[in-house]
Backbone as a printed PyTorch tensor [residue, N CA C, xyz], in Angstrom:
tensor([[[  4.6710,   2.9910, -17.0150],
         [  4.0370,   1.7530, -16.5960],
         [  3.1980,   2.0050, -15.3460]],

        [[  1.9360,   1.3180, -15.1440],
         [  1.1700,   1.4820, -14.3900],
         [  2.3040,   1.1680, -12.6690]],

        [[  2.2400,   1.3510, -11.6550],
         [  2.9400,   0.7090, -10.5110],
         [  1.7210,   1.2320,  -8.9580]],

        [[  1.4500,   0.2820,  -8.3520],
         [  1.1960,  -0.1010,  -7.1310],
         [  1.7630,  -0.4940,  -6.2880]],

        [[  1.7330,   0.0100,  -5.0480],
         [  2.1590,  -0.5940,  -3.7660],
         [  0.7400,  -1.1440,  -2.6430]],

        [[  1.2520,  -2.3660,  -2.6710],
         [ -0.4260,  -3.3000,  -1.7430],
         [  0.0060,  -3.1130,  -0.1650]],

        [[ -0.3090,  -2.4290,   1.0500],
         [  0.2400,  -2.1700,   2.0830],
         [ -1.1130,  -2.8690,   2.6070]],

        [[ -0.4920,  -4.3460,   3.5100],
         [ -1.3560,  -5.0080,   4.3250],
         [ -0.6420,  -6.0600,   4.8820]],

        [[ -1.7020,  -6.7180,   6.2280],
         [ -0.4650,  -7.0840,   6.5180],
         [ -0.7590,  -8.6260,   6.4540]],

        [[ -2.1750,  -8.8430,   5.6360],
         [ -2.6020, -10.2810,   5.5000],
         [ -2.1170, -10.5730,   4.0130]],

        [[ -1.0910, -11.5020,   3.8810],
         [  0.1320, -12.2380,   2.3810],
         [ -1.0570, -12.7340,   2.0620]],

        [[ -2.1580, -13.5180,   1.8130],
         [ -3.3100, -14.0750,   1.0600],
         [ -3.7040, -13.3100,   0.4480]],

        [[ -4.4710, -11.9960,   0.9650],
         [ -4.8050, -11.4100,   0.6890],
         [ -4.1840,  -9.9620,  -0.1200]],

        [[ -3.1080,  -9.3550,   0.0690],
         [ -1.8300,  -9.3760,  -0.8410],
         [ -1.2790, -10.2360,  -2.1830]],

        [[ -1.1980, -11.5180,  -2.0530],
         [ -1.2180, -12.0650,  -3.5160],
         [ -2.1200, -12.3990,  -4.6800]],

        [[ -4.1230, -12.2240,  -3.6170],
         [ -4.8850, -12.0600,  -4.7370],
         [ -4.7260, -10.7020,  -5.5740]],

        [[ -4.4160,  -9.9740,  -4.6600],
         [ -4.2810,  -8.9000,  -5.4460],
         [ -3.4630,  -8.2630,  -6.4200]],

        [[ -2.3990,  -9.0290,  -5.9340],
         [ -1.0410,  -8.9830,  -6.9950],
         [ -1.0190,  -9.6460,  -7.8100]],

        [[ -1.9180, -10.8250,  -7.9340],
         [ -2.3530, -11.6550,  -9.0020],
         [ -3.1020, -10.8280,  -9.8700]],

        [[ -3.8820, -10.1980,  -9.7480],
         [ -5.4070,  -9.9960, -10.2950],
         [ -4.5070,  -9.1620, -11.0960]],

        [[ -3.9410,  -7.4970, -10.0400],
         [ -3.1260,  -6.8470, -11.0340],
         [ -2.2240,  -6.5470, -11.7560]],

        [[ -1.3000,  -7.7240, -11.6750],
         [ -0.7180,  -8.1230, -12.4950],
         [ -1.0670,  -8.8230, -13.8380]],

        [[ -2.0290,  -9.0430, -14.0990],
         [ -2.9940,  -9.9030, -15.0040],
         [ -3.2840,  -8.3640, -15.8160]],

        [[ -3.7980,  -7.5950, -14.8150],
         [ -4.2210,  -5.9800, -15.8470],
         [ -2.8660,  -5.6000, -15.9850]],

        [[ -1.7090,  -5.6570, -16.1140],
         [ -0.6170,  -5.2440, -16.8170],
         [  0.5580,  -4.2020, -15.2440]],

        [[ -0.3560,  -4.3380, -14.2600],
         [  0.0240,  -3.5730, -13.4680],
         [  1.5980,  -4.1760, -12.9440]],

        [[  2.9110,  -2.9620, -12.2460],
         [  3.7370,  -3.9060, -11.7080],
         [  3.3300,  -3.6290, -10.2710]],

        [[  3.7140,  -4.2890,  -9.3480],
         [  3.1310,  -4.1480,  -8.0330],
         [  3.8830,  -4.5720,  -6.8750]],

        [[  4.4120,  -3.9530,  -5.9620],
         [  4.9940,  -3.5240,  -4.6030],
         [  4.3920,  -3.9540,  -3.8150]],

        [[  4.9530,  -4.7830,  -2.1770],
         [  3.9920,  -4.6800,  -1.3700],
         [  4.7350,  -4.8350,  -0.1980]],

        [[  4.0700,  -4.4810,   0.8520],
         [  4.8450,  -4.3520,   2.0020],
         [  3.3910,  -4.6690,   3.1650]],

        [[  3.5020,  -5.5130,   4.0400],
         [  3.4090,  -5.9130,   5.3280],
         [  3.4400,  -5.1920,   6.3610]],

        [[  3.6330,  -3.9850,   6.6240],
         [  3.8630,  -3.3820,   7.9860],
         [  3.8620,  -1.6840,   7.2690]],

        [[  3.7890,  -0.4960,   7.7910],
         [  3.9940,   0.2690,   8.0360],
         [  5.5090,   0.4370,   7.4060]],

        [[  6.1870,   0.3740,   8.6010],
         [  7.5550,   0.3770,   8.4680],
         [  8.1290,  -0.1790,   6.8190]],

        [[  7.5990,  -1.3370,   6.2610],
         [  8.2630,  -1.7950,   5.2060],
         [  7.5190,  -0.7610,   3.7750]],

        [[  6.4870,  -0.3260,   4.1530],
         [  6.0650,   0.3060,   3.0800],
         [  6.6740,   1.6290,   2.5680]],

        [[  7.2690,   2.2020,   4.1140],
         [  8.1330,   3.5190,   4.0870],
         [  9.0110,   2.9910,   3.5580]],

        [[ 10.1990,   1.9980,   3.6060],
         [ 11.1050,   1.4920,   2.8670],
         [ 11.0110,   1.1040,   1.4900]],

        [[  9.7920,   0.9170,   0.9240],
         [  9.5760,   0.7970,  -0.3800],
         [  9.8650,   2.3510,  -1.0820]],

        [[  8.8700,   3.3470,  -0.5390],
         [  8.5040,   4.3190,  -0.6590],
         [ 10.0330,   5.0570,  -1.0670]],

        [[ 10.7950,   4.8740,  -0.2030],
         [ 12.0110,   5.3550,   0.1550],
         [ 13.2260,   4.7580,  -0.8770]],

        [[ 13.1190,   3.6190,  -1.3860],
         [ 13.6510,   2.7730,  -2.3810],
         [ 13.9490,   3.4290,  -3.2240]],

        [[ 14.6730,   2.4310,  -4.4400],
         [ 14.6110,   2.7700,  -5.8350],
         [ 13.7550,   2.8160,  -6.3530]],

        [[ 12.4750,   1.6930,  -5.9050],
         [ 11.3560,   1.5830,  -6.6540],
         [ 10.2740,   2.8550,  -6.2150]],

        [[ 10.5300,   2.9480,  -4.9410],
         [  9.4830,   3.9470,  -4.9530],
         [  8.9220,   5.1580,  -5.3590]],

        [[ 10.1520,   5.7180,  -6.4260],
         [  9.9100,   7.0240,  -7.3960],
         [  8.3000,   6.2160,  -8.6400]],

        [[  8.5140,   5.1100,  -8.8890],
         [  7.4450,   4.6760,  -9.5120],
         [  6.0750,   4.9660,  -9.1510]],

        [[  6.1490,   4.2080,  -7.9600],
         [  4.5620,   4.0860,  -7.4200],
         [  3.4830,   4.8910,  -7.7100]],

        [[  2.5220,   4.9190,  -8.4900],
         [  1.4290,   5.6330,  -9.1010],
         [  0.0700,   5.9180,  -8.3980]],

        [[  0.0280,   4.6860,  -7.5660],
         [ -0.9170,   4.3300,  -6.6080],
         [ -0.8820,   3.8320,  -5.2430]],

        [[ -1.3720,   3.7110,  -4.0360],
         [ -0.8840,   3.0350,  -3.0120],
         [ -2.4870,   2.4050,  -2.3560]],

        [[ -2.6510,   1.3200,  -2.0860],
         [ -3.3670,   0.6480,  -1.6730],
         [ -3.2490,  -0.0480,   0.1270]],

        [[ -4.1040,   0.9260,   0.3250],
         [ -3.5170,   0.9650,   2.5880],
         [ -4.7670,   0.0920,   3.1370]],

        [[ -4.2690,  -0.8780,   3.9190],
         [ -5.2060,  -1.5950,   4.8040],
         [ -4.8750,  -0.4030,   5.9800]],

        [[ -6.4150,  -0.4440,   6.5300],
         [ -6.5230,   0.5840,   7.8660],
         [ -5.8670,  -0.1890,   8.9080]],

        [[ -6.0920,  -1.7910,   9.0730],
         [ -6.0120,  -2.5580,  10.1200],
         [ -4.3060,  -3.0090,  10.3630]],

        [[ -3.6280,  -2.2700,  10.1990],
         [ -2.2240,  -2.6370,  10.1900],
         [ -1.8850,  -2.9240,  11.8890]],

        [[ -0.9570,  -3.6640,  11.8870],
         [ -0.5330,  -3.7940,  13.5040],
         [  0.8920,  -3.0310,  13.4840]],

        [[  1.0990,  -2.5950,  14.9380],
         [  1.7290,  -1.4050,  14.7010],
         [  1.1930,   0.1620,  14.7510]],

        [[  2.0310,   0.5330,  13.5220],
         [  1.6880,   1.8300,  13.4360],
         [  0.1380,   1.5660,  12.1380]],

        [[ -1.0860,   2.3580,  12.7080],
         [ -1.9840,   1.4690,  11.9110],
         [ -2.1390,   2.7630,  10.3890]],

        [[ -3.2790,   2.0900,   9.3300],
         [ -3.5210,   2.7860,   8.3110],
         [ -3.5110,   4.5050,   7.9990]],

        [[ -4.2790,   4.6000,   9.3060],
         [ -4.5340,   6.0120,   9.4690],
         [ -3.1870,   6.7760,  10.4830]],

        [[ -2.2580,   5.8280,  10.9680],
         [ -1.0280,   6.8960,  11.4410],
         [ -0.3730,   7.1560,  10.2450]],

        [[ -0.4290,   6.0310,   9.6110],
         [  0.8290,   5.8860,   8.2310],
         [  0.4230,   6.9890,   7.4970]],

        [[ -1.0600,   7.3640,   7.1320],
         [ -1.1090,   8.2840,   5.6190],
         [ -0.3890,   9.2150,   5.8080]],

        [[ -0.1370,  10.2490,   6.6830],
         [  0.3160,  10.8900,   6.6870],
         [  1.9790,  11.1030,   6.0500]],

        [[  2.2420,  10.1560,   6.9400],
         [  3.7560,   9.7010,   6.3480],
         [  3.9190,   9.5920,   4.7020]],

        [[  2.5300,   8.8110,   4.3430],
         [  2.8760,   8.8090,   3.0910],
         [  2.6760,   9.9940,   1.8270]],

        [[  1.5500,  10.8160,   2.8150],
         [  1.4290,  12.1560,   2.0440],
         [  2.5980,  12.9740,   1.8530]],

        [[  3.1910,  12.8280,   3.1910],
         [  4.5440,  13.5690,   3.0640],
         [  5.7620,  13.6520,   1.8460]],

        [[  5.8900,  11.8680,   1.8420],
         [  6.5280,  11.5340,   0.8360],
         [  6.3080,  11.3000,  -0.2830]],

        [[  4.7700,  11.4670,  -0.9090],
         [  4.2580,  11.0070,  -2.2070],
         [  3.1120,  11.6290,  -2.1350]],

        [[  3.2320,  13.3090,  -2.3120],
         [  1.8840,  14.0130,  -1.8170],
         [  1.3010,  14.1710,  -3.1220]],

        [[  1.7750,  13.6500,  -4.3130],
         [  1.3030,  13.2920,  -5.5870],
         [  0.4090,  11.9050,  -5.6490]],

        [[  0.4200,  10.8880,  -5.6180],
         [ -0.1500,   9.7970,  -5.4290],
         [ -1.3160,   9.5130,  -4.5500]],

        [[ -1.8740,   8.8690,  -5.0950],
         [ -3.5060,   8.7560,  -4.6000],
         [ -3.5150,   7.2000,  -3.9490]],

        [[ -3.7870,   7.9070,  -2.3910],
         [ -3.9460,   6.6950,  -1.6890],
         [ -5.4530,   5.9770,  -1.4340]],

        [[ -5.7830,   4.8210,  -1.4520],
         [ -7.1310,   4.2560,  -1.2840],
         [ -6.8120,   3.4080,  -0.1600]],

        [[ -7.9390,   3.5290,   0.6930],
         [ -8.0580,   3.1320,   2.0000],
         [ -8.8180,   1.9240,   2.1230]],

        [[ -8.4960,   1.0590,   2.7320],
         [ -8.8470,  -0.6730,   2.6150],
         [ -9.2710,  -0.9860,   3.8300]],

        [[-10.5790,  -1.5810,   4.4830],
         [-10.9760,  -2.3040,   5.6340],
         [-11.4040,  -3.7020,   5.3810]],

        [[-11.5800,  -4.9330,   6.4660],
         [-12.3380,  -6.3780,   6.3000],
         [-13.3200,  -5.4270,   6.7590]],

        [[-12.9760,  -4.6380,   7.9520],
         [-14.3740,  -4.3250,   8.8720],
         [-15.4420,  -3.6620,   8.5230]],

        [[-16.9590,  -4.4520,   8.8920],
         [-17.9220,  -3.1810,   8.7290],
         [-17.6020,  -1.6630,   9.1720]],

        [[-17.4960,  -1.9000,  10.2450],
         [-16.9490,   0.1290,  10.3490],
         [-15.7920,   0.4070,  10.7860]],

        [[-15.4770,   1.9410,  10.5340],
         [-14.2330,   2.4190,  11.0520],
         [-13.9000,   3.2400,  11.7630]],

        [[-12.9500,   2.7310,  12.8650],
         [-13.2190,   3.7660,  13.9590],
         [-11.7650,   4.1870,  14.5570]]])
């Protein structure tokens, strides 16, 4: 089965998306923070995850501290990197 994890930390914007892909058949994970996404990751569910979907703008530990973390743990899975902002810095 297809599986996603939506890592952001705006819930609106998180449930269009879990809407949309869930509609394409997708199941889908999501976590709010840094911290909760490692706990997904770390889960039962997280042997699934096929894909991971990272807002850069996280508060906290932000997009670009986390990848790493997540390469570590899922150096199979293809992460895509998410901004609102025109640029990134």
């Amino acid at each position: 089965m297809k599986h996603i994890l939506i890592i952001d930390d705006e819930r609106a914007l998180r449930m269009m998306v879990r809407a949309i892909l869930e509609d394409a058949g997708w199941r889908v994970n999501e976590a709010a923070s840094a911290e909760e996404a490692l706990d997904v990751l770390d889960g039962p569910d997280g042997g699934g995850v096929r894909v991971i979907l990272l807002d850069v703008g996280l508060p906290g530990m932000t997009g670009h501290e986390l990848l790493p973390k997540l390469r570590e743990r899922r150096p199979d899975v293809p992460v895509v990197m998410l901004t609102a902002y025109g640029t990134v810095g």
